[in-house]
N, C-alpha and C positions, 0 to 999 in steps of 0.2 A: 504494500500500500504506500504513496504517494505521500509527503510529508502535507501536501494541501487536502489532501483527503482525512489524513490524519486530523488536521484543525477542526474541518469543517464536521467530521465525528464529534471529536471533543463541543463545537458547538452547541449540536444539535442533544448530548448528553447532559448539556447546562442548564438548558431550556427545558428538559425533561424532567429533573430533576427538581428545579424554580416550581417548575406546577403541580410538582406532587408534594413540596413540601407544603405551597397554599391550601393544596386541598386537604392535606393532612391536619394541618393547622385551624379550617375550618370546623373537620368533622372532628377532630378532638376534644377542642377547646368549647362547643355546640356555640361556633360565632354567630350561624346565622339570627338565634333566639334570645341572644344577648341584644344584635343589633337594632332583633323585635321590640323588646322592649324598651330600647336608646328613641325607635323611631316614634314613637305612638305618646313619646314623652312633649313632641312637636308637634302640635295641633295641627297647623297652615302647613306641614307637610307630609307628603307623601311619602310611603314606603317605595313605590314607584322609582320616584325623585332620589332619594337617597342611595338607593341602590345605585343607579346610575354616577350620579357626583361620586360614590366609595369607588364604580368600578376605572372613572375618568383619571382618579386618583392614584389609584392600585395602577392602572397603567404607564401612568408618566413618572411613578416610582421605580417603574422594571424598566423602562427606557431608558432612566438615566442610571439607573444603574448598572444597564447591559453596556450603556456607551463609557462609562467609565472602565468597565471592566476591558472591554474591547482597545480603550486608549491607553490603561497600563498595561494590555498584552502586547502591543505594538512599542511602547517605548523597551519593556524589557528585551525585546526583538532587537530591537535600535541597540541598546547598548550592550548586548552577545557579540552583534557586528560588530559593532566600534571597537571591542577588547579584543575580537580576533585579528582585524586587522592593524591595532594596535600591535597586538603577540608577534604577528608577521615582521609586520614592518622591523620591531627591535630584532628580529633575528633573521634577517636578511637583506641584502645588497640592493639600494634601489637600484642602481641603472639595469644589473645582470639578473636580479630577482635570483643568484645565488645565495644560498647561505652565505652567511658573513661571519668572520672569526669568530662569536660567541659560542654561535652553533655549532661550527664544526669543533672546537675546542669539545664543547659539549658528548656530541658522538665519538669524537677521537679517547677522551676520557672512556667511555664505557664499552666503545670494541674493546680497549685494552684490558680491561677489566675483563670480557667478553675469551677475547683471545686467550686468556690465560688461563680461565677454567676450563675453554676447551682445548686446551693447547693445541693452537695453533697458531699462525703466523699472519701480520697484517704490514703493510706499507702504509707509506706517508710521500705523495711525492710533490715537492716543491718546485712552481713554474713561474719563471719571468720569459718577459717576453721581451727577447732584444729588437733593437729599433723602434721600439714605440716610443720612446721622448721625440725621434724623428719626426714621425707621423703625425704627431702633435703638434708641432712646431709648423710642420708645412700647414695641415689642413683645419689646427684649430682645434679647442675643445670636442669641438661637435662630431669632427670628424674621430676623433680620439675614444668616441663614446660608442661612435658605431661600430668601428674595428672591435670593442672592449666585447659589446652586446655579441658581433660574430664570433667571435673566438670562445664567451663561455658557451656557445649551443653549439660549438664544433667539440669542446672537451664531455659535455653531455650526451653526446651520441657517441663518444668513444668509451663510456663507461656503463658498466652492467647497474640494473636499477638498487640494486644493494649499494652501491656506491655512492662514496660523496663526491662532488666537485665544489667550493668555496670559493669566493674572492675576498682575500685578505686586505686589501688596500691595493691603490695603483694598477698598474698590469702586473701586480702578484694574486697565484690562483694556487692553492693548496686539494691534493686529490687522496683520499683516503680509500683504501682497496682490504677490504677483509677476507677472509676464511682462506689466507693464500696457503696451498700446498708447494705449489713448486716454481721457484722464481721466477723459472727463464720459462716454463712456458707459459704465466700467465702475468708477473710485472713486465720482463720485459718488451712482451708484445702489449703491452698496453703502454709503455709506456714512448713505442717505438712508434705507436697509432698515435699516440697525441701529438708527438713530434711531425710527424708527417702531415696530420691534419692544418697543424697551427701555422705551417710554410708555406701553405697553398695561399693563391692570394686572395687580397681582401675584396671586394668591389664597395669604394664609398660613394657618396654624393658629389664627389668635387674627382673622383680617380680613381685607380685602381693603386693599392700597394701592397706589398709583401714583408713581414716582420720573421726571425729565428723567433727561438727558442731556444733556454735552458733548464733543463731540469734536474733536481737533486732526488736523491731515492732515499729513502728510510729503513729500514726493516725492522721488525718488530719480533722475535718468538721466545722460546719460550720464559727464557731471563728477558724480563718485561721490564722494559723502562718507562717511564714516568711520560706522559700525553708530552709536557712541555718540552720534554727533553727529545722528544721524537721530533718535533716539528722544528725544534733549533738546529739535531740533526740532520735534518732533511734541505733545512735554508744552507746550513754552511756546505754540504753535499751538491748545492746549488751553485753557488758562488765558486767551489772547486771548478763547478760545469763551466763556467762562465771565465775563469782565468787560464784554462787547459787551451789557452791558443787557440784551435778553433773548434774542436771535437774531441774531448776525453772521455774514456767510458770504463768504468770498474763496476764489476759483478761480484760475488764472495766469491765463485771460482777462477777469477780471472785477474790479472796485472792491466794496468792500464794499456790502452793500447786505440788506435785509431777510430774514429764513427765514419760512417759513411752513411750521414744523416741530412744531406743537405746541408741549410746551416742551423742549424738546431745540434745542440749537443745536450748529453745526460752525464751522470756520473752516480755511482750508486756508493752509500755507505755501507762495507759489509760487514755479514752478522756470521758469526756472532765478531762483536766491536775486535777491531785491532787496536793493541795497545799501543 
């Protein structure tokens, strides 16, 4: 059932109820033999008369008081909305309508908690996006915002719906990946999608442009660190991404060694941590 069907139920059960309490209250209380003898106390009127002005009365009582009832149902309506879109709004990005640091802090907190009792392993991966102070500069705020909006629904289609994607501030975008079993076949093809996605070019209002990518990896298992300490790991895993000349790439079984990633580079921190 339909949640307007559902009201107009509840309705139609209020009104049901309103008349059976009058008429309960009628035949309880024997109002009508009371009101017999209230009426016959008045000469110059009519039982007729009386009845009619009780019923005029009794009417524009249930009126108003249906219509009150109906205008406090509609405000408490009003303000559900307002709190939810309040709740939204504080935990989420307006321009990309991603979640925004609170939130993902939030679920990164409790995968890991998550991950731990069931042992198993989750990422963190940290994305900037090179050349966009450029883009900004050429095409503007505006133009700044659309690239921003393109790029979080290209990192949303590279990710399964169990997944977060975040925008932390600026053209930084934080992606959290849980229940991982086995790194290379499922971080680093995700994390090799997002790269290749995020190079492809832009189409704005003013031109076309094309931005890299760098990204820092996390890993998480089963000696579990702390949400905060993942995500710091994951930015300075970034910034590694980002000073490796043009393409550095570490996996936990692998030494550094070349991407053949376009221009987007990654860099992963491995687990378990070197000392």
């Amino acid at each position: 059932m339909r949640p307007g069907n559902l009201k107009e139920l509840r309705e139609l059960a209020l009104i049901v109820l309103l008349g059976a309490c009058a008429y309960a209250t009628v035949v309880l209380v024997n109002a009508h033999e009371r009101f017999d003898r209230c009426a016959s106390s008045y000469e110059t009127w009519q039982v007729d008369e009386l009845l009619i002005l009780l019923g005029f009365v009794a009417m524009a009582a249930f009126v108003f008081a249906w219509r009150r009832w109906r205008e406090t149902d509609a405000e408490l309506a009003r303000r559900k909305d307002l709190h939810r879109k309040l709740e939204y709004r504080a935990t989420h990005d307006a321009l990309t309508d991603l979640p925004n640091r609170a939130m993902f802090m939030d679920r990164l907190q409790h995968a890991t908690e998550r991950a731990k009792r069931e042992r198993t392993m989750l990422a963190v991966l940290f994305i900037d996006l090179d050349g966009f102070k450029a883009v900004n500069d050429a095409f503007g705020h505006a133009g700044g915002d659309q690239l921003l909006k393109q790029a979080a629904g290209r990192l949303r289609r590279c990710l399964r719906s169990a997944d977060t994607v975040s925008r932390i501030g600026g053209d930084e975008f934080v992606v959290l990946l849980e229940g991982v079993k086995d790194v290379h076949q499922e971080v680093v093809t995700v994390v090799r999608r997002i790269a290749e996605s995020l190079v492809a070019p832009y189409v704005l209002e003013r031109g076309e442009v094309s931005v890299g990518s760098s990204i820092g990896v996390a890993l998480n298992g089963i000696e579990m660190r702390a949400a905060e300490d993942l995500l710091r790991e994951a930015d300075n895993a970034m910034y590694q991404a980002k000073g490796r000349a043009k393409h550095a790439t570490r996996s936990p079984a692998q030494r550094v060694g070349p991407s053949t990633n376009g221009t987007s580079s990654f860099y992963f921190v491995p687990y378990p941590p070197t000392s």
